[in-house]
C-alpha positions in Angstrom: 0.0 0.0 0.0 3.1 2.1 0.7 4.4 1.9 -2.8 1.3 3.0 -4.7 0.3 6.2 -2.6 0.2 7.8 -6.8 -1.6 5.0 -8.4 -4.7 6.2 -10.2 -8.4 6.1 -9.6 -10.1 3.0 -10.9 -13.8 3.7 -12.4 -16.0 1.9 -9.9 -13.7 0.9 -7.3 -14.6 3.4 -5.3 -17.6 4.0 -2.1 -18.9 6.9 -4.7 -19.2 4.3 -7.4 -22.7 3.8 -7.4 -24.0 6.9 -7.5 -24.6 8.5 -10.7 -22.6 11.6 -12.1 -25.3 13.5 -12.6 -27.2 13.0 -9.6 -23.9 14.2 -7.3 -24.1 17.2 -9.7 -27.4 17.9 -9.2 -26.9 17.7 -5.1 -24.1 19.9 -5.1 -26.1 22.7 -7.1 -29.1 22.6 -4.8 -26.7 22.7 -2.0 -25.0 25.8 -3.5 -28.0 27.2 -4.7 -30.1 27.2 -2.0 -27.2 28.0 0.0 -26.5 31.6 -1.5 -30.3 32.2 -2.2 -31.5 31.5 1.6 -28.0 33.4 2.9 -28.0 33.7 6.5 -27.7 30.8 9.2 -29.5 28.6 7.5 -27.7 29.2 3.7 -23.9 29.2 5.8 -25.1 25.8 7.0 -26.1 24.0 3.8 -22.7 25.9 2.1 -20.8 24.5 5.4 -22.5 20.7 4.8 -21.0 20.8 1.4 -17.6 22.3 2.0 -17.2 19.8 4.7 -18.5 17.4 2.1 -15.8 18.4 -0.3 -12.9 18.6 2.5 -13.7 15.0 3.3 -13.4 13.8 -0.5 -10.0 15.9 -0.5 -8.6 14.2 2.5 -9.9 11.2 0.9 -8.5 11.2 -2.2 -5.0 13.8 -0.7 -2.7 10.7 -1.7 -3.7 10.2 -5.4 -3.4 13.9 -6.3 -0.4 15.5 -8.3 0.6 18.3 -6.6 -1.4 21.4 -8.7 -4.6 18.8 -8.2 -4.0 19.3 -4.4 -3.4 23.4 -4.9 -6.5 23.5 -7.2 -8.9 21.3 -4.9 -7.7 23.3 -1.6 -8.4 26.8 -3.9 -12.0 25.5 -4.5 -12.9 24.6 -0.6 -11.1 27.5 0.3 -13.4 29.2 -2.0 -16.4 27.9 -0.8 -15.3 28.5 3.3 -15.5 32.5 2.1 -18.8 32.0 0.5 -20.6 31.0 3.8 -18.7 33.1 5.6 -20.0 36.1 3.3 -23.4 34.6 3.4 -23.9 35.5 7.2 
């Protein structure tokens, strides 16, 4: 396991495998979307459910990435942190 800390992502191999692309697309824009539109507590909460959503897949996934995947995927979370935080 030591030795293939790079090895690439197999289609289907992983806990995310069974759920269709476009239905995690879908989640993540009702999440963002309802998150910006309700603003607020309520709006920072659903934005916080799916950054901590995202930081999860990141720590996940943190061995697999090249390094400008892991500066690109930290950009977007840190992204979406402001965005509740400007929500309130």
């Amino acid at each position: 396991m030591a030795g293939d800390s790079k090895r690439t992502l197999i289609p289907g191999a992983g806990p995310l495998a069974r759920v269709p692309a476009p239905a995690a697309f879908l989640l993540v824009l009702v999440l963002f979307g309802l998150g910006v539109w309700l603003r607020g507590v309520v709006g920072a909460a659903l934005l916080g459910v799916l950054a901590a959503g995202v930081a999860v897949l990141l720590a996940v996934t943190w061995p697999l990435l090249t390094p400008s995947g892991r500066v690109l995927r930290v950009l977007v979370l840190a992204v979406l942190v402001l965005i509740a935080v400007s929500v309130l």
